[in-house]
Residue frames as qw, qx, qy, qz and C-alpha x, y, z in Angstrom:
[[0.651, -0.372, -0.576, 0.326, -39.00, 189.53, 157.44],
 [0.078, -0.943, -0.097, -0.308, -39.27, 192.12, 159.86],
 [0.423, 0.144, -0.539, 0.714, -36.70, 193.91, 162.17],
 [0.552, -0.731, -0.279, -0.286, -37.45, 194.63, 165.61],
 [0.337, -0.749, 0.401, -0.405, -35.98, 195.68, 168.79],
 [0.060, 0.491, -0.858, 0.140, -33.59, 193.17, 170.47],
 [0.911, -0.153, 0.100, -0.371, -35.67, 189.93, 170.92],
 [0.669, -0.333, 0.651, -0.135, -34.26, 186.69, 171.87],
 [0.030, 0.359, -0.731, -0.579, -32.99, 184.05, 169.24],
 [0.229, 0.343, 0.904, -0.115, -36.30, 182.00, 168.99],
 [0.222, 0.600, 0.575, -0.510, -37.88, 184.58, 169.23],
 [0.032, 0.619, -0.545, -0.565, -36.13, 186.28, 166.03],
 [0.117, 0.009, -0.922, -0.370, -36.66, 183.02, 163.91],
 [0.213, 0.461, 0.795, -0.332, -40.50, 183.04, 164.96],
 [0.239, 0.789, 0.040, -0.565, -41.03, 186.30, 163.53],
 [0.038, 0.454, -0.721, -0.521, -39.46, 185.09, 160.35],
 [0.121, 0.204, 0.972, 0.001, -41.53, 182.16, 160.11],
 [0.209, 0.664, 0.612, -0.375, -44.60, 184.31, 160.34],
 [0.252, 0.642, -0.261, -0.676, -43.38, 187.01, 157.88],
 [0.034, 0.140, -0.873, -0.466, -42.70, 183.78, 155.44],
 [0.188, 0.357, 0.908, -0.110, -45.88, 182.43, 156.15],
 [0.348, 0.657, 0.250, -0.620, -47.69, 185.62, 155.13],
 [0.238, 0.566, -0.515, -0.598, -45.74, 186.43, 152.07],
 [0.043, -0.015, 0.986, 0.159, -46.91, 182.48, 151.01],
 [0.259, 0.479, 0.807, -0.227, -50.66, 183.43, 151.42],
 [0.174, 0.617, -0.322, -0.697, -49.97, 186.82, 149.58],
 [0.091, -0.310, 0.891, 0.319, -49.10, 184.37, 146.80],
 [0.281, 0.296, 0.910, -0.065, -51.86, 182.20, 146.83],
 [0.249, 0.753, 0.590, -0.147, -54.46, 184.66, 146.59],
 [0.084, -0.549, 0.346, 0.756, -52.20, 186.78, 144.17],
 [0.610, 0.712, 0.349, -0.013, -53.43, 187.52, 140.25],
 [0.428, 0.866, -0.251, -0.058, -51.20, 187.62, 137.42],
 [0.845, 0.196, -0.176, 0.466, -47.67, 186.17, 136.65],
 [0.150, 0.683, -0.299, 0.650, -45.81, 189.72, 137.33],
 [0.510, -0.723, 0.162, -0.438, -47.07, 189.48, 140.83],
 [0.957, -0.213, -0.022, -0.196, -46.78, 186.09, 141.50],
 [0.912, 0.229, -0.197, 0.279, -43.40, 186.21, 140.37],
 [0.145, 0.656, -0.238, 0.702, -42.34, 188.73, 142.32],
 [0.759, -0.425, 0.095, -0.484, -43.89, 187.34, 145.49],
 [0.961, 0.133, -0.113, 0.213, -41.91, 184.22, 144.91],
 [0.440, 0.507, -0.382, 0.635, -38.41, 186.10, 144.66],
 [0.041, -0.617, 0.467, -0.632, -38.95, 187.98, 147.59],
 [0.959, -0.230, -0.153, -0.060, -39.92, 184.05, 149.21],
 [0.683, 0.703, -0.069, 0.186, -36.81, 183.22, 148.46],
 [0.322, 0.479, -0.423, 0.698, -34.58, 185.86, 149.66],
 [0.341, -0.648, 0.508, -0.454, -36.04, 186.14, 152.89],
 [0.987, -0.125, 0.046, -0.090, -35.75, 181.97, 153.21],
 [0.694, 0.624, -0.153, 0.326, -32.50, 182.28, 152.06],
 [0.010, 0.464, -0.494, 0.735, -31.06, 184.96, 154.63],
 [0.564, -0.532, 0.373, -0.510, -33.17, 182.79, 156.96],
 [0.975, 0.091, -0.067, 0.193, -31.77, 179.38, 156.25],
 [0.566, 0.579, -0.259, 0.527, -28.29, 180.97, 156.24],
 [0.365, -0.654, 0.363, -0.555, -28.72, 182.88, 159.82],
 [0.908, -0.238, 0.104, -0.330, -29.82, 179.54, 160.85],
 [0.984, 0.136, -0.049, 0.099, -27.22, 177.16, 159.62],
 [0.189, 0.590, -0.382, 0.685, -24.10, 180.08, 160.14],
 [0.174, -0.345, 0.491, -0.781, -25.13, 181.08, 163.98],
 [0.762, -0.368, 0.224, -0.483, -28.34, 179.10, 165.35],
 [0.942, 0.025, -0.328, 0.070, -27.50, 175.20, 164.70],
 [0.452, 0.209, -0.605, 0.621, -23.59, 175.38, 165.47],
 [0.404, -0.411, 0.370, -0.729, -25.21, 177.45, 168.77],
 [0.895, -0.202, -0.102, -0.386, -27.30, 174.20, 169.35],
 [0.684, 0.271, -0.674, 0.065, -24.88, 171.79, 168.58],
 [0.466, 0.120, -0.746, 0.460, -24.24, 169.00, 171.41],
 [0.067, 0.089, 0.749, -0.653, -27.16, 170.54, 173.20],
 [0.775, 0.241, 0.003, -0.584, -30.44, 169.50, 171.79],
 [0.774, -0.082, 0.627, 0.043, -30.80, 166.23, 170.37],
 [0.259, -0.373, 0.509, 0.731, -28.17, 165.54, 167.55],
 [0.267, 0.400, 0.695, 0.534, -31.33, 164.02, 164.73],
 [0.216, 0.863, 0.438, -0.131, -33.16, 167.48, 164.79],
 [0.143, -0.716, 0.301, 0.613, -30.24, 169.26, 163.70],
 [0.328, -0.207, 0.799, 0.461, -29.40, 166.92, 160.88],
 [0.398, 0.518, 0.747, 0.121, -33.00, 166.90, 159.92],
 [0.390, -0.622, -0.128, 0.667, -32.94, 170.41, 159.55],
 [0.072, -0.488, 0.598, 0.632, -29.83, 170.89, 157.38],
 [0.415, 0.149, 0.864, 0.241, -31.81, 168.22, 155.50],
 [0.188, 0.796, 0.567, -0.096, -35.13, 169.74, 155.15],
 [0.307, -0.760, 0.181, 0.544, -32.65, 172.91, 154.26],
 [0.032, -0.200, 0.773, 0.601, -30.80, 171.46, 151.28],
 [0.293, 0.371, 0.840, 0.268, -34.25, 170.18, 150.05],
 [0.190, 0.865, 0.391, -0.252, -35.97, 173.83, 150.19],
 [0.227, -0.665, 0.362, 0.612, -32.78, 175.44, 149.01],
 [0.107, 0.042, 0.755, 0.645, -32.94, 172.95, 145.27],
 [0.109, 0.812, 0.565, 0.095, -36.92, 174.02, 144.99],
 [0.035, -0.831, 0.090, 0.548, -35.81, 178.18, 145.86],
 [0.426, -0.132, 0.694, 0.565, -33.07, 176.99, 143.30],
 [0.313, 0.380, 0.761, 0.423, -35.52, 176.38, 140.90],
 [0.047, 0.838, 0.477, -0.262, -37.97, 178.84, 141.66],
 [0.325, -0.647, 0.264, 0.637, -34.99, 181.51, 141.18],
 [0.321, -0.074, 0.795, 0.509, -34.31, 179.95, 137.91],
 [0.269, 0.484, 0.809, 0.197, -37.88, 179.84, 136.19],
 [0.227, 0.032, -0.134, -0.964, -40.38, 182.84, 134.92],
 [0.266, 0.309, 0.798, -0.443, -43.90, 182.63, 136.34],
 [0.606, 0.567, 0.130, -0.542, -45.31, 183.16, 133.08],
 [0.719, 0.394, -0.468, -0.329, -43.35, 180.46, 131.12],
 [0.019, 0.042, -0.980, 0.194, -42.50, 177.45, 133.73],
 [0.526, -0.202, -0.456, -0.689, -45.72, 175.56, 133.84],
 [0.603, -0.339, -0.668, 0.273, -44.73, 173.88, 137.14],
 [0.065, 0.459, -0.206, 0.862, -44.14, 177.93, 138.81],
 [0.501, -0.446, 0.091, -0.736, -47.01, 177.50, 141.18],
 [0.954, -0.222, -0.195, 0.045, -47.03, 174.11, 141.92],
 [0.721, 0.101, -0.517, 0.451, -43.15, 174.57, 143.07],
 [0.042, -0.442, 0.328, -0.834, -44.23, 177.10, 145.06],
 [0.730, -0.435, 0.015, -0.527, -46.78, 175.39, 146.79],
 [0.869, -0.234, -0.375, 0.225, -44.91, 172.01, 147.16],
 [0.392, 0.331, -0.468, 0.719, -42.50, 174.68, 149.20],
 [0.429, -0.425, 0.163, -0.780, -44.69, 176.65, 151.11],
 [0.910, -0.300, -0.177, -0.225, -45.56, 172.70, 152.44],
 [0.821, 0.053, -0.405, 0.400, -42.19, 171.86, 152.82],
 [0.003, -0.453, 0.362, -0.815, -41.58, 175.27, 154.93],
 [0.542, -0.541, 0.247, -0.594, -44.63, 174.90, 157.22],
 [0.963, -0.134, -0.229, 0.041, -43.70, 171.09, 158.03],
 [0.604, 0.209, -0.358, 0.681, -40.21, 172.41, 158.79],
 [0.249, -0.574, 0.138, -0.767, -41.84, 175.64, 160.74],
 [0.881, -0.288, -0.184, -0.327, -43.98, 172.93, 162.64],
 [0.851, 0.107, -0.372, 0.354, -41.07, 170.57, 163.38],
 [0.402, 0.406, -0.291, 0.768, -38.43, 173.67, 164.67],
 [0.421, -0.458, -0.002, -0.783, -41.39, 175.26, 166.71],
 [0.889, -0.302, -0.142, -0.314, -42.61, 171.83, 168.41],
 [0.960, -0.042, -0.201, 0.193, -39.78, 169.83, 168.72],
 [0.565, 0.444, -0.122, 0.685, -36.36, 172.16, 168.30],
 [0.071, 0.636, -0.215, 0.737, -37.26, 175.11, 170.01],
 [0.779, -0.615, -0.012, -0.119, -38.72, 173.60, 173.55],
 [0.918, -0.242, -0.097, 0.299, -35.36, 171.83, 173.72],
 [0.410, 0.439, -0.066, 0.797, -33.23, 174.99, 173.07],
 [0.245, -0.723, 0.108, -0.637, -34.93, 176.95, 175.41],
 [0.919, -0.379, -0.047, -0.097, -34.15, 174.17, 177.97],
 [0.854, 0.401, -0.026, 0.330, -30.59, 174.51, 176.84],
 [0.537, -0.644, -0.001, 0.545, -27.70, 175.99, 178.28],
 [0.509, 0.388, 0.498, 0.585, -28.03, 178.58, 175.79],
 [0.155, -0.453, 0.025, 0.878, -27.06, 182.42, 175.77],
 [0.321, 0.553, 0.757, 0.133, -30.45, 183.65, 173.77],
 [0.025, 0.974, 0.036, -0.224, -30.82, 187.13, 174.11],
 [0.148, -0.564, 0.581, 0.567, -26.88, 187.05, 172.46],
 [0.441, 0.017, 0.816, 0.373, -27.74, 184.78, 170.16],
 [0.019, -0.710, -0.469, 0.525, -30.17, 187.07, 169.17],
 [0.050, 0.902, -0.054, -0.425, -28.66, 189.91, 168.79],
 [0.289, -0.306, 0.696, 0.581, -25.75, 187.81, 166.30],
 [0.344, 0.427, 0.827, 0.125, -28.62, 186.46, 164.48],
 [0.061, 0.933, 0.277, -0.221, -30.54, 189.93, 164.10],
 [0.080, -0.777, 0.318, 0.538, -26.92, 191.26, 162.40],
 [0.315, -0.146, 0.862, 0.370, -26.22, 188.51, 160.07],
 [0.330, 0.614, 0.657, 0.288, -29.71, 188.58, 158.77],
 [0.084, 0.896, 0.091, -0.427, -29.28, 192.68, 158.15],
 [0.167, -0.566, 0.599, 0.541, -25.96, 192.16, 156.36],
 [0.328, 0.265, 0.880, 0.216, -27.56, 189.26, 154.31],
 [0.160, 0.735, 0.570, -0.331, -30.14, 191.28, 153.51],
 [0.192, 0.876, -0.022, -0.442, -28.74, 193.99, 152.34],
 [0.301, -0.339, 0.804, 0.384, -26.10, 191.40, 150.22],
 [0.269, 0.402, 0.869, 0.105, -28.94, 189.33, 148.79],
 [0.303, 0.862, 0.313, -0.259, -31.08, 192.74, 147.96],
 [0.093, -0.728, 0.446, 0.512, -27.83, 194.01, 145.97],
 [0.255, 0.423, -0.775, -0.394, -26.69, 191.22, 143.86],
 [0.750, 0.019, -0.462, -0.474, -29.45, 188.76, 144.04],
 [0.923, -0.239, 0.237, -0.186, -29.85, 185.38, 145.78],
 [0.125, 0.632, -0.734, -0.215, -27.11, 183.28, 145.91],
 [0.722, 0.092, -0.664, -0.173, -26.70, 179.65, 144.34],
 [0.714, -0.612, 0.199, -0.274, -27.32, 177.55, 147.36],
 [0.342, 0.541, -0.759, 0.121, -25.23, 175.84, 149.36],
 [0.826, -0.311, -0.338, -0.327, -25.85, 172.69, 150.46],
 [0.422, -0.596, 0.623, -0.279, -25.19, 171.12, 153.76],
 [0.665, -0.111, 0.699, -0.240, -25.98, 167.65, 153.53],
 [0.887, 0.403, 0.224, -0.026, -25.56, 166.48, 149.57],
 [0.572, -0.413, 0.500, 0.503, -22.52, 165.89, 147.87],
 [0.021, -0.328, 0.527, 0.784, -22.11, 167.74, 143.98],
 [0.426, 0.646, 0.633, 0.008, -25.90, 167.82, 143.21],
 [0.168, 0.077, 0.399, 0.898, -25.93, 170.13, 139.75],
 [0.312, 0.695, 0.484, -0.431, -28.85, 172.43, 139.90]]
């Protein structure tokens, strides 16, 4: 995901979206396990440090001002990409035989969530009585620290919001 000059908090989580979306067509039209699996990780981590920014600093930011089921779906759609990363983390793209298929059934479950956040989420935030340009700039630090956490010692096990003691 790139960094850029101070941009607004939408605008910050667009640009993420779009960096994921590349690094998912990378993939596609990638050759070889080595790549593929490497493509995948670095899915992953930036979904990761953007699912985390999100669920740490944008939601609670929403909360009580947007409408309450797009948050919840969210966290949902959230904990379900988080046990597929989960796996994804787990496997070796040259001995799971599902490796590509779990990457694609993500990459579907991202742009349906991208779609959703973009149409529905963000019109009503920007309508919101909502300090963007800060939110921003928290968002734009949290995913640097993350970043540089998650490039150190790996992805962490996720943490779900919205299931109760699922073993992965």
């Amino acid at each position: 995901m790139a960094e850029s000059k101070s941009q607004d908090a939408i605008a910050l989580l667009k640009e993420d979206h779009r960096a994921v979306e590349k690094l998912f067509e990378e993939f596609e039209s990638a050759k070889g396990a080595g790549r593929k699996e490497k493509l995948a990780r670095q899915i992953c981590l930036e979904l990761s440090v953007h699912t985390k920014i999100e669920e740490e600093i944008f939601y609670p930011a929403c909360d009580g001002k947007v409408e309450e089921d797009l948050l919840k779906e969210a966290f949902v759609e959230h904990d379900s990409a988080k046990l597929l990363m989960a796996e994804i983390e787990a496997g070796n793209g040259q001995s799971d035989d599902f490796f590509d298929a779990k990457v694609q059934v993500l990459s579907e479950q991202i742009e349906h969530h991208v779609e959703e956040e973009e149409k529905e989420l963000f019109p009503e935030v920007r309508k919101a009585d909502i300090d963007l340009a800060a939110l921003g700039k928290q968002l734009a630090q949290r995913k640097k620290e993350l970043m540089s956490e998650y490039k150190g010692s790996g992805v962490p096990e996720p943490e779900l919001t919205t299931m109760d003691e699922v073993s992965i």
